[in-house]
N, C-alpha and C positions, 0 to 999 in steps of 0.2 A: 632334790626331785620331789614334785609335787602328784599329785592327780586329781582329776576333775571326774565326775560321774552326772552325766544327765539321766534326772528323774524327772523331768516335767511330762508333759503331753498329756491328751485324754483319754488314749489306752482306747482304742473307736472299734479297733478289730479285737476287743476281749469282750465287750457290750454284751450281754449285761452284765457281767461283775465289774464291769469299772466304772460301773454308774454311780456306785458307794465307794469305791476304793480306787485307791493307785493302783494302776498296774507291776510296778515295780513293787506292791507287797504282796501279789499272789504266790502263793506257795508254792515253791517244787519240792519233792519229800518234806513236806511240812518244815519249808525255811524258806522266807522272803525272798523271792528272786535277786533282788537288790546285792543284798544278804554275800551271797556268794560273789560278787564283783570284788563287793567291796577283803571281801578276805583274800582273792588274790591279790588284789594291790598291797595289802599289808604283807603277804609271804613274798613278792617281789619286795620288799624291804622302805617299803613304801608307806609313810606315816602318817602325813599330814592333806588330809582330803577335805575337797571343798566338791560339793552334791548341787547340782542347780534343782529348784526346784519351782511348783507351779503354785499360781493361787488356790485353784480347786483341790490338790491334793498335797501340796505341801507341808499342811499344819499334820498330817495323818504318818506321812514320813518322816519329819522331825521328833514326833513322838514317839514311835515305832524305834527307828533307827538308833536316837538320845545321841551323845556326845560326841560318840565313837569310844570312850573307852572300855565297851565290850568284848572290841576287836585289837585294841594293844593302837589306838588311832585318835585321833584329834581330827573332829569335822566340823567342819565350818558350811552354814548354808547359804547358801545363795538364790536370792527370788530371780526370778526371770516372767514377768509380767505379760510375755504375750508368748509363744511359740514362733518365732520369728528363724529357726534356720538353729544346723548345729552352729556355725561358727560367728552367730551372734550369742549362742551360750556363752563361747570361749568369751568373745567382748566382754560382757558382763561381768565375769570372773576375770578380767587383767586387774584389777586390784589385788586379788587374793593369790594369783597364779605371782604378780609380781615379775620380775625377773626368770625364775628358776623353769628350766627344762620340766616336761611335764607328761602322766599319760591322759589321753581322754578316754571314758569307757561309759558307751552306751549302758544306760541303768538294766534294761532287758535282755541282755545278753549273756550270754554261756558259750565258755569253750573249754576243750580238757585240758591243754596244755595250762603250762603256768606262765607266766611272764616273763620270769627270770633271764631268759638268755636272747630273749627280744630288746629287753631291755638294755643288754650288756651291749649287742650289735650297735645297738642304738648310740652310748655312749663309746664305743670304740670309734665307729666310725665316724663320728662328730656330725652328724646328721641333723638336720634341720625338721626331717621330719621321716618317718617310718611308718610303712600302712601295712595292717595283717590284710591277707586276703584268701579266701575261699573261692574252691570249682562251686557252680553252683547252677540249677537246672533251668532255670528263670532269671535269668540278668537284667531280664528288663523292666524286672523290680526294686533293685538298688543300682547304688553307685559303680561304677566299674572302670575299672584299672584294665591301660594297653603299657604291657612293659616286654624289657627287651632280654635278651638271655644272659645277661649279669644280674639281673635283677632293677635293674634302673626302670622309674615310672616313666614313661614315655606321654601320657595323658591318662584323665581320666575326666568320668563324664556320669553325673548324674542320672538315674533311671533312661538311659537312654533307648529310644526307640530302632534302632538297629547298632548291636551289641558290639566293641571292639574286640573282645571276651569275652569267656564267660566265668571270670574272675571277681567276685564282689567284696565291696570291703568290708569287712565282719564288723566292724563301729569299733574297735578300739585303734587309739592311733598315741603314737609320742611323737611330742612336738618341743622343738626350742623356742627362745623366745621372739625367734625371727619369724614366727607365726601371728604375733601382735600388729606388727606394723601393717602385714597384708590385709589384715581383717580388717583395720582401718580405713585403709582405700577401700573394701570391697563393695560394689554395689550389687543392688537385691536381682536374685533371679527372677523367670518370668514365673515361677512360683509366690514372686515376693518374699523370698528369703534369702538371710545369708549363708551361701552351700559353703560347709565346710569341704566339697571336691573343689569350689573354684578358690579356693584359699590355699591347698595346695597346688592346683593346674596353677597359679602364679607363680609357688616358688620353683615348680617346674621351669615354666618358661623365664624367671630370670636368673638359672643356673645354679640354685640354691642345689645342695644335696638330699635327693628325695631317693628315698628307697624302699623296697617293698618286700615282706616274706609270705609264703603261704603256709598256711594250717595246713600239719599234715592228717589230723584226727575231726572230732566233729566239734562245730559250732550250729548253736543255734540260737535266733532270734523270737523270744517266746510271747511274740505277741499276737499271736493266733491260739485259738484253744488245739489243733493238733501237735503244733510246734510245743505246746506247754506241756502237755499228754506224753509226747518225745522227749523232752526235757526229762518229764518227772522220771519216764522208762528209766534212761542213761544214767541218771545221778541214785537211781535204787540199783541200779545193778552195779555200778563202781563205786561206789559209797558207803551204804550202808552194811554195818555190824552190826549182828546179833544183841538183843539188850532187853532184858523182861523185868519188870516193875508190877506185873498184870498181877489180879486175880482171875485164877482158870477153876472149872467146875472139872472133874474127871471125865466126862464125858464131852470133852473139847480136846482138838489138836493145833500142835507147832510142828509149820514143817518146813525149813528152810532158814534162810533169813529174814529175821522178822523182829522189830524193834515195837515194843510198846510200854508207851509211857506209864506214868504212876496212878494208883487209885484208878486205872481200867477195868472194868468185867468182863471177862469172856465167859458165856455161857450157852453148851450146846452145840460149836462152831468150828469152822474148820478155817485154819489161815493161814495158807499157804504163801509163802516169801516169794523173791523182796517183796516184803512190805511194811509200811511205818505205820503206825498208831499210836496217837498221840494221849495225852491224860484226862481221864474223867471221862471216858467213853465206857460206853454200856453196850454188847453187840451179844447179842441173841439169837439161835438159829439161824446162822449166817455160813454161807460160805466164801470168805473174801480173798482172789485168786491174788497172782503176782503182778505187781507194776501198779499196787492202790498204793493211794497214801491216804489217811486219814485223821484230818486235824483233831483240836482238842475238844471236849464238850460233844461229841456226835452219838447222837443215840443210831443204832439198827437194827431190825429184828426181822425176821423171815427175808432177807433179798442172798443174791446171789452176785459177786460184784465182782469184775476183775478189771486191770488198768484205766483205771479214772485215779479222780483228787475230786474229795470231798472237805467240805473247808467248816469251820468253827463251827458249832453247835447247830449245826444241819441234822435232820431227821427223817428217814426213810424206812417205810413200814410195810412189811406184807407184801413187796413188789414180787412175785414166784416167776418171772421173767427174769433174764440174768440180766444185769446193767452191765455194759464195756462201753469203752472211749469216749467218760463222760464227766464234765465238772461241777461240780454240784456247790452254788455258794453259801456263803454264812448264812446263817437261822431258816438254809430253804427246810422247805417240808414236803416230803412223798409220799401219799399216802394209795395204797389199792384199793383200785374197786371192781368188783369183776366186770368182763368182759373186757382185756386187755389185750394192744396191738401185742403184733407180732413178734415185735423186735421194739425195745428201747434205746436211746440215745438220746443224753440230757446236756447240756449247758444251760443251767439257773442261776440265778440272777439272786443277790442277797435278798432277805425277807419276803422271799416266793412262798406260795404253797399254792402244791397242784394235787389235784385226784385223776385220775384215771380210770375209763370209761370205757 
C-alpha cells in the first residue's frame, strides 16, 4: 500500500500568506498543516509516500518536509507542472504508485479519525475504490456523493449547482489500481480538468466496486483563514500537553494548558491555555487567551491576544485593543499609534508592517 499527498496549488483563498509560502506549510499549533496528513498515513501503517508537488512552492516543501525520515517514511516527490485536476495528479504519479493499491490525501486537510479501519474496509472488501464523506452546510462547494442505504456510491458530481446531497467528499480517497486505466481514458471537464469525481463516476458506471463511509467527527479543509483559526482551536484542545522550557519573571502566570518552547521569556504576563508558544519568544505585558498559537522568534509586548496563529518572527507592540481571529505572517510587524479602531481583526501577509491610526 502506497499514498499520494497533493501539495501543489496556489493556496488563492489564504492570500496573502501564500504569496511567500505554501499553503500546506501554514501552521496549525505551530506544526505544518501538511505535517499531520502525513503522520496519519504513517500510523495507518503506511510508509512509502509520494507528495505531488508545484513549481512555485515545491522547492519550500521538499526542504521543509526532507526525506520523510522524520516521520519513520520514505517520500519521494513528484512535480506536477500545471494544476490541471486531482486525477491528472494521480496520472503523473502512475510511475511511482506502480501497481500497488493506494490512499490519496488532499495536502490541506484535517480530520480526527485515523485511517486505520477505512483502510481495512478498504482491503476486506476488495474495493476498487473508497470515498470519506462529510454532512456539510454548503455542497455546492465541493464534490458530492448520491449513495444508497448500503452505502453504495450511486453518482457523484462535481461542485454541483443543485445538490444530490449534502454529502461532500472530504479529499481523501483509496484507490486500486484499476483507477489508472480510467484516468487514462478520461477527458478534461468543462473546467479543463481531470475531476478525479469523474474517474470514479466511471468506475461507477462500469460496475467496478465503489463504496463510500462518512465521518462521524470533524473534518476540515484549512484553506480559508477561519477554517485554519478552527483547525488551530480543534488540534489545541485535543492535542496539546502541558510542556515548559520558558523563562518566567514572578510576576507572570500559567494557567491551563500551555506548551512553551526553549529560551522563551515571559515577562509580566498572563497565558492562559490551550496555547502553544514556540522558542526564542520574548512576550512582555501580555495577556495571551486560549486557542493562540504562537510560532518561533515572535516578539510581543503590551497586546492582549486570544485565538489567532501568529507565525515566525512576527512582531506586535503596544496594540491595547484585544486581537481575536487573527493570522498574523512571518516577520509581519504591529505597531500602535493612537487613535485606534474599535475592534481589530488581522490577516497579514509575510514581511508586512502596519501602524495604526
Amino acid at each position: 500500500m502506497k499514498a499520494l499527498i497533493l501539495s501543489g496549488g496556489k493556496g488563492t483563498r489564504l492570500r496573502p500568506l501564500t504569496y511567500t509560502g505554501a499553503k500546506q506549510l501554514v501552521p496549525v499549533a505551530n506544526k505544518p498543516i501538511l505535517w499531520y496528513g502525513i503522520e496519519a498515513i504513517v500510523r495507518a501503517g503506511i510508509t512509502d509516500i509520494g507528495i505531488i508537488i508545484s513549481p512555485e512552492t515545491g522547492e519550500e516543501i521538499q526542504k521543509k518536509t526532507g526525506d520523510g525520515s522524520r516521520f519513520g517514511a520514505k517520500i519521494t516527490y513528484i512535480h506536477q507542472d500545471s494544476p490541471d485536476g486531482l486525477a491528472h495528479a494521480v496520472k503523473i504519479a502512475q510511475p511511482f504508485l506502480a501497481d500497488s493499491p493506494f490512499v490519496m490525501y488532499l495536502g490541506d486537510n484535517l480530520i480526527a479519525e485515523d485511517l486505520d479501519l477505512y483502510l481495512q474496509d478498504f482491503k476486506e472488501q476488495q474495493l476498487d475504490a473508497l470515498i470519506l464523506l462529510r454532512k456539510v452546510s454548503n455542497p455546492t462547494a465541493f464534490g458530492v456523493a448520491k449513495i444508497n442505504e448500503k452505502g453504495e456510491v450511486l453518482e457523484l458530481i462535481e461542485k454541483p449547482k443543485n445538490p444530490p446531497s449534502n454529502l461532500a467528499l472530504v479529499g481523501i480517497y483509496f484507490f486500486s489500481s484499476a483507477i489508472h486505466d480510467v484516468i487514462n481514458n478520461l477527458k478534461p471537464s468543462a473546467r479543463g480538468e481531470l475531476e478525479i469525481t469523474d474517474a470514479i463516476q466511471s468506475l461507477i458506471e462500469n460496475k467496478k466496486p465503489v463504496s463510500a463511509q462518512e465521518l462521524k467527527n470533524w473534518w476540515l479543509d484549512t484553506g480559508k483563514k477561519d477554517d485554519l483559526l478552527e483547525a488551530n482551536r480543534i488540534i489545541l484542545d485535543t492535542n496539546l500537553t502541558a510542556d515548559y522550557k520558558y523563562e518566567i519573571t514572578d510576576n507572570s502566570q500559567i494557567i491551563g494548558r500551555v506548551k512553551i518552547g526553549k529560551n522563551t521569556t515571559i515577562i509580566n504576563s498572563t497565558i492562559r491555555g490551550p496555547v502553544i508558544i514556540g522558542d526564542d519568544c520574548h512576550l512582555e505585558n501580555c495577556f495571551i487567551g486560549p486557542y493562540s498559537s504562537i510560532a518561533d522568534n515572535v516578539h510581543l509586548s503590551e497586546i492582549d491576544l486570544e485565538h489567532s496563529v501568529i507565525l515566525k518572527s512576527a512582531e506586535v507592540k503596544g496594540i491595547e485593543q484585544r486581537i481575536v481571529d487573527s493570522v498574523i505572517g512571518q516577520r509581519a510587524k504591529i505597531h500602535f499609534v493612537p487613535k485606534r479602531p474599535k475592534a481589530l481583526s488581522f490577516m497579514i501577509g509575510d514581511d508586512s508592517q502596519i501602524e495604526l491610526t
